[in-house]
KOLNUGU-833191 format. One line per 3 residues: for each residue x, y, z of N, C-alpha, C. Coordinates in steps of 0.05 Angstrom, whole numbers, padded with zeros to 5 digits, always signed. Example, Ala and Ser with C-alpha at 12.3 -4.5 7.8 and 13.67 -1.06 7.14 Angstrom:
residues 2
+00264 -00114 +00156 +00246 -00090 +00156 +00264 -00066 +00156 | +00257 -00045 +00142 +00273 -00021 +00143 +00258 +00001 +00157 $
END
This chain:
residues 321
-00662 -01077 +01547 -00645 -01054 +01544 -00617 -01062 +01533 | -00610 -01052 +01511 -00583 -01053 +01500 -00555 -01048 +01529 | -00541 -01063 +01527 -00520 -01054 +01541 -00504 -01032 +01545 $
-00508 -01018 +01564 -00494 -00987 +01569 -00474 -00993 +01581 | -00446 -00982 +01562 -00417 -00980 +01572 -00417 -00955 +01582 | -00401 -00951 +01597 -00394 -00926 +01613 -00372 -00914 +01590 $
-00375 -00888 +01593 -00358 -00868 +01579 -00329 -00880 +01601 | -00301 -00872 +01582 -00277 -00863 +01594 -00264 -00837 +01586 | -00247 -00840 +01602 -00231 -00810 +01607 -00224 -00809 +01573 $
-00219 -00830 +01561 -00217 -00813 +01523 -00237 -00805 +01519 | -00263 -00815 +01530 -00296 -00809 +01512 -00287 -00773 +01525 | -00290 -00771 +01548 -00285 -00744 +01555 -00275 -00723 +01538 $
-00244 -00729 +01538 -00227 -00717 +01520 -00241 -00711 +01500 | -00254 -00730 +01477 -00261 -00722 +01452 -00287 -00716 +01455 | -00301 -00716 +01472 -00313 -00687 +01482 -00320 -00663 +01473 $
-00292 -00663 +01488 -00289 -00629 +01500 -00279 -00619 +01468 | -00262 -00641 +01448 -00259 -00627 +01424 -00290 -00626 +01410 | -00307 -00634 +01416 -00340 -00633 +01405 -00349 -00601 +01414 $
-00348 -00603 +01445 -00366 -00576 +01450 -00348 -00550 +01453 | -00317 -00554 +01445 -00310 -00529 +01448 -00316 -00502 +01427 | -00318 -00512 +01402 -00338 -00494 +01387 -00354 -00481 +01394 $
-00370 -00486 +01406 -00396 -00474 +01413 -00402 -00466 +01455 | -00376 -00473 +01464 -00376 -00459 +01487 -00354 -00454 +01505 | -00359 -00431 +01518 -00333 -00428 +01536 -00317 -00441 +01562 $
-00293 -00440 +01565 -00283 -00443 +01592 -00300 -00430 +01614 | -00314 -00448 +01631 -00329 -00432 +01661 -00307 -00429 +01677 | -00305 -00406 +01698 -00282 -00403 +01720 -00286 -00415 +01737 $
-00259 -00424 +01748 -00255 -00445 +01773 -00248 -00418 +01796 | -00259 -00411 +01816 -00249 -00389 +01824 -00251 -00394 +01851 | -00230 -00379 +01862 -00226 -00371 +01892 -00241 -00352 +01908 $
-00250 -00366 +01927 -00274 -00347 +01945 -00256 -00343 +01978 | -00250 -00324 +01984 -00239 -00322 +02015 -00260 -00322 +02025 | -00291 -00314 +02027 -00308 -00315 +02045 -00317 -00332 +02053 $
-00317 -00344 +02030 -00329 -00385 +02028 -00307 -00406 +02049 | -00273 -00393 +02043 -00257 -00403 +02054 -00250 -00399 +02088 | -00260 -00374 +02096 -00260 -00369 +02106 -00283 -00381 +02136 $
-00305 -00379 +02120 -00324 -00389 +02131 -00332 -00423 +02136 | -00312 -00434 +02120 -00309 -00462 +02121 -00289 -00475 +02132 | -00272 -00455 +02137 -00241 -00469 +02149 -00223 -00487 +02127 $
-00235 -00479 +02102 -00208 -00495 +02087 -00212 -00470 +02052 | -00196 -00476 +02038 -00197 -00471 +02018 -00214 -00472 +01996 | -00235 -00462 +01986 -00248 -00464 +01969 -00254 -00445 +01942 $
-00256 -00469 +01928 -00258 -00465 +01894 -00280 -00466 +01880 | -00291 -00453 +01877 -00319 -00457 +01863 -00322 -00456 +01828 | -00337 -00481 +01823 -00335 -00478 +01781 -00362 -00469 +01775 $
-00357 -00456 +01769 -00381 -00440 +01755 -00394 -00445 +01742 | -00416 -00468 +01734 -00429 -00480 +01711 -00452 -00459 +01708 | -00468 -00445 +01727 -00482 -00422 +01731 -00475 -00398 +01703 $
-00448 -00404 +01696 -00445 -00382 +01672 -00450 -00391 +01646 | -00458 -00414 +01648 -00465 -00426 +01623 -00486 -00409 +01606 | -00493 -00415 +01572 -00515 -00397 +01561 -00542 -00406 +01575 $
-00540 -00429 +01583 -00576 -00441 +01597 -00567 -00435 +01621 | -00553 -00435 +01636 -00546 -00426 +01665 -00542 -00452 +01684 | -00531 -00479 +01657 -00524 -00504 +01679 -00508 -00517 +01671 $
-00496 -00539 +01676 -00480 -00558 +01672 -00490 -00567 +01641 | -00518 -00581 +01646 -00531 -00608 +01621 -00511 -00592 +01603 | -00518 -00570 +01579 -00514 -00558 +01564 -00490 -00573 +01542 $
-00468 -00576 +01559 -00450 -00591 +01561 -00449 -00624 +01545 | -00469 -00632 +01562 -00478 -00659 +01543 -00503 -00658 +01522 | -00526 -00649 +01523 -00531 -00648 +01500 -00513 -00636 +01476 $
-00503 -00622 +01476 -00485 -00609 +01450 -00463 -00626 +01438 | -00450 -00649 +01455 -00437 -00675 +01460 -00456 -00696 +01442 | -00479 -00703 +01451 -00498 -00717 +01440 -00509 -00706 +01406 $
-00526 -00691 +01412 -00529 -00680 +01395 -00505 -00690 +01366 | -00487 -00675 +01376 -00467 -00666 +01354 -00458 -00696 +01342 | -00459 -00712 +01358 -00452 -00754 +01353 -00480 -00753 +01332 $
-00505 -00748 +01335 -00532 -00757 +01324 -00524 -00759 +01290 | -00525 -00779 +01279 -00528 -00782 +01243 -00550 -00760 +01243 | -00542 -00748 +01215 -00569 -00728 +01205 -00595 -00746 +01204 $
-00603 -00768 +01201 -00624 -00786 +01201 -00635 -00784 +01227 | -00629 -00789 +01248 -00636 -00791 +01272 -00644 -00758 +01279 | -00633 -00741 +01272 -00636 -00708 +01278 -00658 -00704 +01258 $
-00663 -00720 +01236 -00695 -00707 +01215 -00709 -00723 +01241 | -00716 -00737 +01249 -00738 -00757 +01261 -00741 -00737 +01278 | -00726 -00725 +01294 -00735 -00699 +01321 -00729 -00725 +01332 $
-00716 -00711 +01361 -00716 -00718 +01385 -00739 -00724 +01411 | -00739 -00726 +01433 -00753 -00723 +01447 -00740 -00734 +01478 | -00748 -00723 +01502 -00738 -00726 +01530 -00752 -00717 +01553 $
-00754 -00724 +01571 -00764 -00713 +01595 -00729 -00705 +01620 | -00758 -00677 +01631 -00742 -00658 +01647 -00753 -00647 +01673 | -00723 -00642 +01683 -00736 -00630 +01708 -00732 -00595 +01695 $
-00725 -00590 +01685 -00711 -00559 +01666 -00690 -00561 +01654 | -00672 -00569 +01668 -00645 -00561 +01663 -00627 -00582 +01631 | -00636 -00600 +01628 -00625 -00616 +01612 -00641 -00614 +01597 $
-00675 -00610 +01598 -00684 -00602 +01570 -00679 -00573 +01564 | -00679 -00557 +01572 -00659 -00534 +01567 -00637 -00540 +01544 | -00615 -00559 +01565 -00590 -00570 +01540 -00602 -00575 +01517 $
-00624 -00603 +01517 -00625 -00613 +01487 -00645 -00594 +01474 | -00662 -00571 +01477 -00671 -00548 +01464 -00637 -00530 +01450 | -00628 -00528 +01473 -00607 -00508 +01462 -00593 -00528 +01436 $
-00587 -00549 +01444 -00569 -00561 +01421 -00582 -00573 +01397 | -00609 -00582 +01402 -00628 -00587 +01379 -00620 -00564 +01358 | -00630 -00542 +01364 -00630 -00515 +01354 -00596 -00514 +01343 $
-00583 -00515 +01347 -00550 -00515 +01343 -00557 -00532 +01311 | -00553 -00546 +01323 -00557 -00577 +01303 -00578 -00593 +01283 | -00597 -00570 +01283 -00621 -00575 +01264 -00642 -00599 +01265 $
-00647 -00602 +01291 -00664 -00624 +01304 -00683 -00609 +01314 | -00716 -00619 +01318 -00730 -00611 +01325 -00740 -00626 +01354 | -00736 -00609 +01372 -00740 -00632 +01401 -00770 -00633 +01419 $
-00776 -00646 +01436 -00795 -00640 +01447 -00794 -00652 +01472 | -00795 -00624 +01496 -00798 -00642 +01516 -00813 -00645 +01540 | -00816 -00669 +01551 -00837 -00672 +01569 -00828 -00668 +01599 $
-00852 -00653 +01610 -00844 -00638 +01634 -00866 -00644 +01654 | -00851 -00630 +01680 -00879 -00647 +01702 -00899 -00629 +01713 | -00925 -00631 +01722 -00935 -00610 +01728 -00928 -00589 +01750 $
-00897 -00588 +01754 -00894 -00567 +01779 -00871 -00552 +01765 | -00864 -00559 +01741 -00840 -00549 +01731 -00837 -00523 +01736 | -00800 -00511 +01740 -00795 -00493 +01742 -00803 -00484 +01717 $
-00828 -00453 +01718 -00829 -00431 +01697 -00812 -00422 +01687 | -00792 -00412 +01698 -00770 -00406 +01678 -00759 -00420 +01661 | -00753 -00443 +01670 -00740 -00458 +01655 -00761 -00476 +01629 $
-00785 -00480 +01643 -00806 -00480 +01618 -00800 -00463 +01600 | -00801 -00433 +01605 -00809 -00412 +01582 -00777 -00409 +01573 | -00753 -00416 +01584 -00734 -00423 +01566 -00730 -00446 +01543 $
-00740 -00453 +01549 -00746 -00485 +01535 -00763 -00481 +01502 | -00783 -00466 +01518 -00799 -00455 +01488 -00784 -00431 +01477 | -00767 -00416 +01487 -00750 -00395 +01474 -00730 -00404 +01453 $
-00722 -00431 +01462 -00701 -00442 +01443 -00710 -00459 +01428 | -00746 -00460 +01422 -00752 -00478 +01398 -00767 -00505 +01410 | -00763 -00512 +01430 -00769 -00539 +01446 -00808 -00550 +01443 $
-00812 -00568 +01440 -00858 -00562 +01439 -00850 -00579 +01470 | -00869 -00565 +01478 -00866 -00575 +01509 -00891 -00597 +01517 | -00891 -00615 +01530 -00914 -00627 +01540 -00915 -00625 +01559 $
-00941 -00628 +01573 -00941 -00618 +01609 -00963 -00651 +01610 | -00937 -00662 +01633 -00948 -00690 +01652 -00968 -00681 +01673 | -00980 -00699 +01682 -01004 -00691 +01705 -00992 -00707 +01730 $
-00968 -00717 +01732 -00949 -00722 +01755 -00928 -00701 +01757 | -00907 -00722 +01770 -00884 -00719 +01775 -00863 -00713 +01748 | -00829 -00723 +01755 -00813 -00728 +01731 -00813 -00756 +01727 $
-00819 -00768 +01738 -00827 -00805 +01726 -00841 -00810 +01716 | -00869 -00786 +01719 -00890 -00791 +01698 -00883 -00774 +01672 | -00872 -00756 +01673 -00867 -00748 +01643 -00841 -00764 +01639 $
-00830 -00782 +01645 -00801 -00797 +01630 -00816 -00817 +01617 | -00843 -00819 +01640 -00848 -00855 +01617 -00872 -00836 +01600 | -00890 -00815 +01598 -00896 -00802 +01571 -00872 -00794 +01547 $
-00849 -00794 +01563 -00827 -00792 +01533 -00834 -00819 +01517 | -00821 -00837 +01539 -00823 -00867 +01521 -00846 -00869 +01500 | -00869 -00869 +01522 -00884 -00876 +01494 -00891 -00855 +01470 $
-00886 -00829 +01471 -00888 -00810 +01459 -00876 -00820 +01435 | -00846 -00824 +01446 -00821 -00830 +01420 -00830 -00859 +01405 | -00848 -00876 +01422 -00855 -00900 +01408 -00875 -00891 +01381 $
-00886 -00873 +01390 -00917 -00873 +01377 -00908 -00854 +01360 | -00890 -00838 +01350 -00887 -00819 +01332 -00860 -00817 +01326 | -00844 -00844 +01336 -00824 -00838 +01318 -00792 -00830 +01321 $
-00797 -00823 +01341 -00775 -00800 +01360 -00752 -00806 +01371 | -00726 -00800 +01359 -00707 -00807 +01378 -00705 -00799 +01407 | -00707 -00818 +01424 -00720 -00814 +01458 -00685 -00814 +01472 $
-00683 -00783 +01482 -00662 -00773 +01492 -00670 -00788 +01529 | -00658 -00808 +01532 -00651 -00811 +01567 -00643 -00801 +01583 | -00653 -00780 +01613 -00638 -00763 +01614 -00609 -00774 +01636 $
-00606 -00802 +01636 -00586 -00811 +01652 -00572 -00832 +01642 | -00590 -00850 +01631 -00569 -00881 +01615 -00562 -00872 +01591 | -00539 -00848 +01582 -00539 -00835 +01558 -00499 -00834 +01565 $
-00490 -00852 +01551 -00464 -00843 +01555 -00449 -00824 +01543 | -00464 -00806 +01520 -00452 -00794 +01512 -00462 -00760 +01526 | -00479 -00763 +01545 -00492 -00737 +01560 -00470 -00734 +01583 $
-00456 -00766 +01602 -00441 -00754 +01612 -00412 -00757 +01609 | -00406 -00760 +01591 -00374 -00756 +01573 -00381 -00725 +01573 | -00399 -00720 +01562 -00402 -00682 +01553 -00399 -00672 +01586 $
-00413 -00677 +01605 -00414 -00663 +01628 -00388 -00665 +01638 | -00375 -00695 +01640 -00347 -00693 +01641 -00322 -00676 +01641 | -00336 -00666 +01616 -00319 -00631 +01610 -00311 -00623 +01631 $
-00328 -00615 +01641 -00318 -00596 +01667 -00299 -00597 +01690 | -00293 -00631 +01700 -00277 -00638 +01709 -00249 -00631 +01696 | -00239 -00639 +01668 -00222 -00635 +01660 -00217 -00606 +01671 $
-00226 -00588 +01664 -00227 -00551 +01668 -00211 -00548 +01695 | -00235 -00570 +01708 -00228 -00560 +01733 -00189 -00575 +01751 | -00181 -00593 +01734 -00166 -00609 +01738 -00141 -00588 +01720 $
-00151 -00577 +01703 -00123 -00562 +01690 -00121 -00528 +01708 | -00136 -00526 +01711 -00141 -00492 +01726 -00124 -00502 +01754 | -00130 -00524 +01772 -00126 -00522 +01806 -00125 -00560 +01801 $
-00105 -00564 +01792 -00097 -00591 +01790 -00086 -00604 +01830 | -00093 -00592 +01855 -00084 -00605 +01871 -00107 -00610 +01892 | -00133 -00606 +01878 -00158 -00599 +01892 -00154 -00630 +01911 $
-00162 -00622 +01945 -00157 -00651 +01955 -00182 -00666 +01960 | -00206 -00651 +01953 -00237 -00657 +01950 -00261 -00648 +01933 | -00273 -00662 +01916 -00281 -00656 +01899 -00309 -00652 +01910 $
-00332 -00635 +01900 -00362 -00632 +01914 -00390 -00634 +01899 | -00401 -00646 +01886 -00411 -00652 +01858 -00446 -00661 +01866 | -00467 -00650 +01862 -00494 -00661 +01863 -00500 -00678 +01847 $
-00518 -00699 +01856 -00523 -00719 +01840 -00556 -00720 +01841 | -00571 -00713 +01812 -00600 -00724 +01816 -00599 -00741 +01797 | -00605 -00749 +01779 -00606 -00772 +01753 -00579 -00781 +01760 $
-00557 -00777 +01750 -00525 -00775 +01766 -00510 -00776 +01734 | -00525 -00762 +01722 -00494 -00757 +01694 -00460 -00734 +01714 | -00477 -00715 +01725 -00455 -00706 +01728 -00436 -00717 +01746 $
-00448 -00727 +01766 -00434 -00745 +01787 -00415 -00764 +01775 | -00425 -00772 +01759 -00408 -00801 +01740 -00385 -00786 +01731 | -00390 -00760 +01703 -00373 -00754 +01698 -00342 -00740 +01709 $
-00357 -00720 +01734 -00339 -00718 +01749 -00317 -00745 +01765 | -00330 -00764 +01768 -00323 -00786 +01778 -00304 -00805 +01752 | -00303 -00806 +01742 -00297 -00812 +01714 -00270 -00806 +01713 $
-00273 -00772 +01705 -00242 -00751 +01707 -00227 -00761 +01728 | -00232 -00755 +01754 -00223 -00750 +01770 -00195 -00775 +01775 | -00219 -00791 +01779 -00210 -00826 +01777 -00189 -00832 +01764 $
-00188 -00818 +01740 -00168 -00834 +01720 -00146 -00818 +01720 | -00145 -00789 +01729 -00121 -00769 +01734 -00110 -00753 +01752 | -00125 -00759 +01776 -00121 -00749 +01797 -00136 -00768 +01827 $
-00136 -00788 +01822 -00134 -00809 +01843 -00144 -00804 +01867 | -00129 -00782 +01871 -00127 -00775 +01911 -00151 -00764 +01916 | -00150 -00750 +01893 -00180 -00735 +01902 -00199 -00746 +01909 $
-00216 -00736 +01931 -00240 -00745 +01948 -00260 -00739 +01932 | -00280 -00756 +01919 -00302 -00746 +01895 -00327 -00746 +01919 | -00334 -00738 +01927 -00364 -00731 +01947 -00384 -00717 +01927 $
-00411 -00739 +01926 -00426 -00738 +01912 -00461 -00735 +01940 | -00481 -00716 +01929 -00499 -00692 +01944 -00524 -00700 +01926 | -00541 -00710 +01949 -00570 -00717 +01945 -00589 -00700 +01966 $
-00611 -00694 +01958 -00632 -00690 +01983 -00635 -00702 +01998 | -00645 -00705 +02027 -00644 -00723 +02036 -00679 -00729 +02031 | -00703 -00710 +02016 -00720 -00714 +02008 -00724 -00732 +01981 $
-00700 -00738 +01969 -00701 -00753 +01950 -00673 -00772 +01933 | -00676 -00786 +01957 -00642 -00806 +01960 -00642 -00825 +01945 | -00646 -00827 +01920 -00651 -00859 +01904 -00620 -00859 +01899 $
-00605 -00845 +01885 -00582 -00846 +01882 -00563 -00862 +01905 | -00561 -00841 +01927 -00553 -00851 +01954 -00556 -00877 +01957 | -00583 -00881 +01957 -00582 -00909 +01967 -00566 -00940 +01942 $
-00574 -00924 +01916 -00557 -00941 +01904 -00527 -00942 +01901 | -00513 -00917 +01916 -00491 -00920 +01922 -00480 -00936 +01938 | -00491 -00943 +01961 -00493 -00967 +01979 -00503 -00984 +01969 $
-00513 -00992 +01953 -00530 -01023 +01950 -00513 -01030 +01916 | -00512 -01016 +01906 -00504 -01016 +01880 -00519 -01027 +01858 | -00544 -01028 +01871 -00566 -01028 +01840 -00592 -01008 +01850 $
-00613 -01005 +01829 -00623 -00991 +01816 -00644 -00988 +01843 | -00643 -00965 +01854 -00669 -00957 +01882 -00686 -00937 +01879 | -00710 -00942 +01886 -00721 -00917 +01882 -00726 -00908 +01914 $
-00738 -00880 +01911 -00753 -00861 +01943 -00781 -00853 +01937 | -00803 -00856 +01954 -00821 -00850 +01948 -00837 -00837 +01945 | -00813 -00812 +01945 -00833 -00778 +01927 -00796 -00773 +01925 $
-00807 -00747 +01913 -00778 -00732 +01908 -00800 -00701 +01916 | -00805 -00689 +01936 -00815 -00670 +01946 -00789 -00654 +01950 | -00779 -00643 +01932 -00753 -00624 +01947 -00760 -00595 +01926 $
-00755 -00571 +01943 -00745 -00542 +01925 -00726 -00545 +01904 | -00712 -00567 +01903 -00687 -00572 +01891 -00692 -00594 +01863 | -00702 -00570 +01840 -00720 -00592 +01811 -00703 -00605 +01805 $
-00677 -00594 +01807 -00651 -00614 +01784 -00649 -00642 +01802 | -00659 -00639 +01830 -00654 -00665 +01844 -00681 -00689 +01852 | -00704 -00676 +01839 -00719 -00689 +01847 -00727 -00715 +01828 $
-00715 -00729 +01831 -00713 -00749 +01813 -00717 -00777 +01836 | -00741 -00782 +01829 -00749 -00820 +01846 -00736 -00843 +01847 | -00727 -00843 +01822 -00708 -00876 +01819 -00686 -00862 +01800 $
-00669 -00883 +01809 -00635 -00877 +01802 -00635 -00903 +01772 | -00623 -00890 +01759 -00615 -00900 +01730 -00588 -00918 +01724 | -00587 -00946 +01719 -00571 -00961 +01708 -00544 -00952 +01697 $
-00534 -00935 +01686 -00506 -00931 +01682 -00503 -00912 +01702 | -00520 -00889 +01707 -00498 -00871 +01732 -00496 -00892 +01755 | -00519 -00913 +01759 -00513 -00927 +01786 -00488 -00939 +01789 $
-00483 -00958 +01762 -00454 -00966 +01748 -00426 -00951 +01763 | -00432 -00932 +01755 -00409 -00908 +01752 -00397 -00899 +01775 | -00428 -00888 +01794 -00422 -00876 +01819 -00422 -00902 +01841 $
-00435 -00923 +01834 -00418 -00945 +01863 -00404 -00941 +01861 | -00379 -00959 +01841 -00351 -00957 +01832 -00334 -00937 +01844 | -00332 -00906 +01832 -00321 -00892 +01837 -00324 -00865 +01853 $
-00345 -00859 +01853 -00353 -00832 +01889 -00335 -00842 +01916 | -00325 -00834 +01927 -00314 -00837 +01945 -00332 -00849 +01979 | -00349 -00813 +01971 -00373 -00812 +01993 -00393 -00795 +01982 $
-00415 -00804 +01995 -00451 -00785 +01986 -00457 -00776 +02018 | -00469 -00754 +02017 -00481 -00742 +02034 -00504 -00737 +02026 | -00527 -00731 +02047 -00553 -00725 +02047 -00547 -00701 +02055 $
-00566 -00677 +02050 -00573 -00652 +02058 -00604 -00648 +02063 | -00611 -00636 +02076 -00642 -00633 +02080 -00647 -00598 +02069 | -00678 -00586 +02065 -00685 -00567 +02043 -00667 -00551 +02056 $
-00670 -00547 +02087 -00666 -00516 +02101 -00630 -00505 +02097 | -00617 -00535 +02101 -00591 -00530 +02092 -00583 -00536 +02058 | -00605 -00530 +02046 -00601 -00522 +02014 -00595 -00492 +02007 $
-00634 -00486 +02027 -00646 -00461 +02031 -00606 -00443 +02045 | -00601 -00451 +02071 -00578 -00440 +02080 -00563 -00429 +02053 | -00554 -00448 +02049 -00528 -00449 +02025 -00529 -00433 +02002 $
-00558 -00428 +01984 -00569 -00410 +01975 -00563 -00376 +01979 | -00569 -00375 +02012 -00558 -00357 +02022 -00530 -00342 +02023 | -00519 -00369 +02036 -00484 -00362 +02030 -00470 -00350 +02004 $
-00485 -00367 +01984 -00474 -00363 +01961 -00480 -00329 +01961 | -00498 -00320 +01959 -00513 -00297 +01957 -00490 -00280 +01971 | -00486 -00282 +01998 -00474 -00261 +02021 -00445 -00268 +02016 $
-00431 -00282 +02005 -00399 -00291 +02009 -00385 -00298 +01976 | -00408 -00299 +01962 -00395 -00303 +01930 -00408 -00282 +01918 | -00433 -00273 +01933 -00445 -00259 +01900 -00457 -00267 +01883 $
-00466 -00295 +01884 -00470 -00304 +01852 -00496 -00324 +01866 | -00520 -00331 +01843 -00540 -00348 +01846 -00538 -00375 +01843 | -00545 -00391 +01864 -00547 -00417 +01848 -00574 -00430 +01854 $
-00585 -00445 +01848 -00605 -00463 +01840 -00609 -00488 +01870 | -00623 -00499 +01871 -00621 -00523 +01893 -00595 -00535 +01898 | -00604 -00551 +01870 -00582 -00578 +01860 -00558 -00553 +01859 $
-00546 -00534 +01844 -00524 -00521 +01851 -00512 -00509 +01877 | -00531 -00512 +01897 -00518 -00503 +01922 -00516 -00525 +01940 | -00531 -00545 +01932 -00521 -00581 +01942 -00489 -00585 +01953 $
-00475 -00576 +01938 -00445 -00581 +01949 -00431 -00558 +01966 | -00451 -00534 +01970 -00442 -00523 +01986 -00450 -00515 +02009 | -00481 -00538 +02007 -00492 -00546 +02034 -00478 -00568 +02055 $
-00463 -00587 +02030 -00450 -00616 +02041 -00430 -00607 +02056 | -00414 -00587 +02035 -00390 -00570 +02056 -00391 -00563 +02080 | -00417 -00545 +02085 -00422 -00534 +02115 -00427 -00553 +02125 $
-00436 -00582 +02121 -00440 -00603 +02131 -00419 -00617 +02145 | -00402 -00615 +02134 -00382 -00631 +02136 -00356 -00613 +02140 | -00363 -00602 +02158 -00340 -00575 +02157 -00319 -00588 +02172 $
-00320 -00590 +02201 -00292 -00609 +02208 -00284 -00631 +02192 | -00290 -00645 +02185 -00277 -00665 +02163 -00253 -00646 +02142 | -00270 -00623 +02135 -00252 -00610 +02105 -00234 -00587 +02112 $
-00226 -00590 +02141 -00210 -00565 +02152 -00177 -00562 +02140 | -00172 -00541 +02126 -00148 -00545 +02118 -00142 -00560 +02094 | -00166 -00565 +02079 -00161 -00579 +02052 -00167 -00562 +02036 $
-00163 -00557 +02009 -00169 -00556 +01977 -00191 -00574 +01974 | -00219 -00545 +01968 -00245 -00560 +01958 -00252 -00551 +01940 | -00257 -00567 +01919 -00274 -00552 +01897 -00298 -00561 +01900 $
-00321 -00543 +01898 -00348 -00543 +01887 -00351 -00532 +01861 | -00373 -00554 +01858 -00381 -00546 +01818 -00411 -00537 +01834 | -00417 -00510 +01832 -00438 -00493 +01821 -00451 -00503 +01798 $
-00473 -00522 +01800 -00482 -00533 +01763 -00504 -00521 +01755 | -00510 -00508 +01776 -00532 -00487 +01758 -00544 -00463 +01770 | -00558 -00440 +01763 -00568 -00417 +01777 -00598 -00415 +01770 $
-00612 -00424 +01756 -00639 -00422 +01750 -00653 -00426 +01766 | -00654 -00399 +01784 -00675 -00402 +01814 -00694 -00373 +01800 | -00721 -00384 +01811 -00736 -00357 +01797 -00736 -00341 +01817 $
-00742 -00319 +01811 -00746 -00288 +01832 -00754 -00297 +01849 | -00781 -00313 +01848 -00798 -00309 +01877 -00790 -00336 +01894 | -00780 -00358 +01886 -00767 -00372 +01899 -00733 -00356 +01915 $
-00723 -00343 +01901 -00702 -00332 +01924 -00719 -00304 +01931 | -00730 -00290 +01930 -00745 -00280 +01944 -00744 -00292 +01970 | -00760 -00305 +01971 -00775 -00321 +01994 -00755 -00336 +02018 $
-00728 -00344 +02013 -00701 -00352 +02011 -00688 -00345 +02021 | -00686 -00317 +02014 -00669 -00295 +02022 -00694 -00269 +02047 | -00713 -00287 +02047 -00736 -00267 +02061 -00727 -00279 +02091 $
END
């Protein structure tokens, strides 16, 4: 493997001049119910308002937009849990690349049939997301394909990055930051920002406790895997942790927490009864950690990044039943 440098706070910056064309400021917003209910102040970023309804979006369009026209005739190719092949469908399509991506046999439907809405040829693995990451590999070997990573990609989390900045110019005194980590682009990038311009801030980085590879390589500081990723939570079910976010998030996360489904399932809820708004597993991860950790954050400035809402009907159905 070629040597992966970590993005910095400039890769960020020039960024955000990449994907501001093509997307908007998400709101950093104030919730009294949330605050209320938590004993401190809270800020929620809305990645949920995105056009795919998550964070990725952000870095593929980042990526993408770096690709020589050469590498964009060849088509792309990547494995997903939804949400980031989502991104590189949406930004293929932007950018005149033809993508294809490989998915696992439990994939969220929605986000499948978004995937083929925006152009994407989908493949369906007869595992997990480890078995369709290593059908990317050889896919892209055997036909050609520039093979999108969905974690040792420094230019996926410079793009995710974005959002910290947003969130750092909107409520520049946040005294804890709340961020899910499954592959860990966003974790990094948040961690990244934070680090380089606002110091104090507490970066707390949110795993399953059904699927902790990350976690554990936060403590150990190299590459771990868990031996299923069984969680409701697709954006987090990810087995083994990836070489530059591992990089990234030893270094700079402050602290990781585990959450288990039912306090996902909870948080889900909250969001619902006290914000109004949907989020996804991996997007209600940090506002499961919160209730977790509620005496610790009494009286502080918290931001949560909301990174995604793509929960289908009958999963919050069921949720909210």
């Amino acid at each position: 493997m070629a040597e992966l440098v970590p993005p910095t706070l400039l890769d960020v910056v020039a960024a955000r001049g990449r994907i501001r064309p093509y997307l908007l400021k998400t709101p950093l917003t104030y919730y009294h119910g949330l605050s209320s209910l938590l004993g401190c102040e809270v800020w929620v970023k809305h990645e949920n308002h995105q056009p795919i309804g998550a964070f990725k979006i952000r870095g593929g369009i980042n990526l993408l937009s770096r690709m020589s026209a050469g590498d964009r005739a060849m088509g792309v190719i990547t494995a997903s849990t939804g949400n980031h092949g989502q991104s590189i469908a949406y930004a293929s399509r932007l950018f005149g690349a033809k993508a294809t991506v490989c998915v696992q046999k439990s994939a969220n439907p929605d986000k499948v049939a978004a995937m083929r809405a925006l152009g994407a040829e989908i493949v369906e693995g007869k595992g997990d997301f480890d078995a369709a990451r290593l059908m990317a590999v050889e896919l892209a070997k055997e036909h050609g394909l520039r093979y999108i990573h969905t974690a040792n990609e420094p230019d996926l989390i410079a793009g995710v990055g974005t959002l910290a900045l947003e969130m750092v110019e909107d409520q520049p005194s946040l005294d804890v930051v709340i961020v899910a980590a499954g592959a860990g682009t966003l974790s990094s990038g948040v961690a990244i920002v934070y680090k380089a311009v606002s110091p104090g801030t507490r970066v707390v980085a949110v795993q399953t406790e059904a699927a902790p590879s990350l976690y554990k390589s936060w403590r150990s500081g190299v590459v771990e895997c868990s031996e299923s990723a069984d969680t409701m939570a697709d954006g987090l079910a990810v087995r083994r942790s990836f070489e530059l976010p591992v990089d990234i998030v030893h270094r700079l996360v402050d602290e990781f927490v585990l959450v288990s489904e039912e306090e996902l399932r909870a948080a889900i809820r909250v969001y619902v009864e006290k914000a109004h708004t949907i989020a996804e597993g991996a997007g209600a991860a940090p506002l499961a950690a919160a209730m977790k950790m509620r005496g610790g954050l009494a009286g502080k400035r918290v931001g949560l990044v909301l990174s995604g809402g793509n929960l289908t009907a009958a999963m919050l159905r069921d949720i909210l039943g």
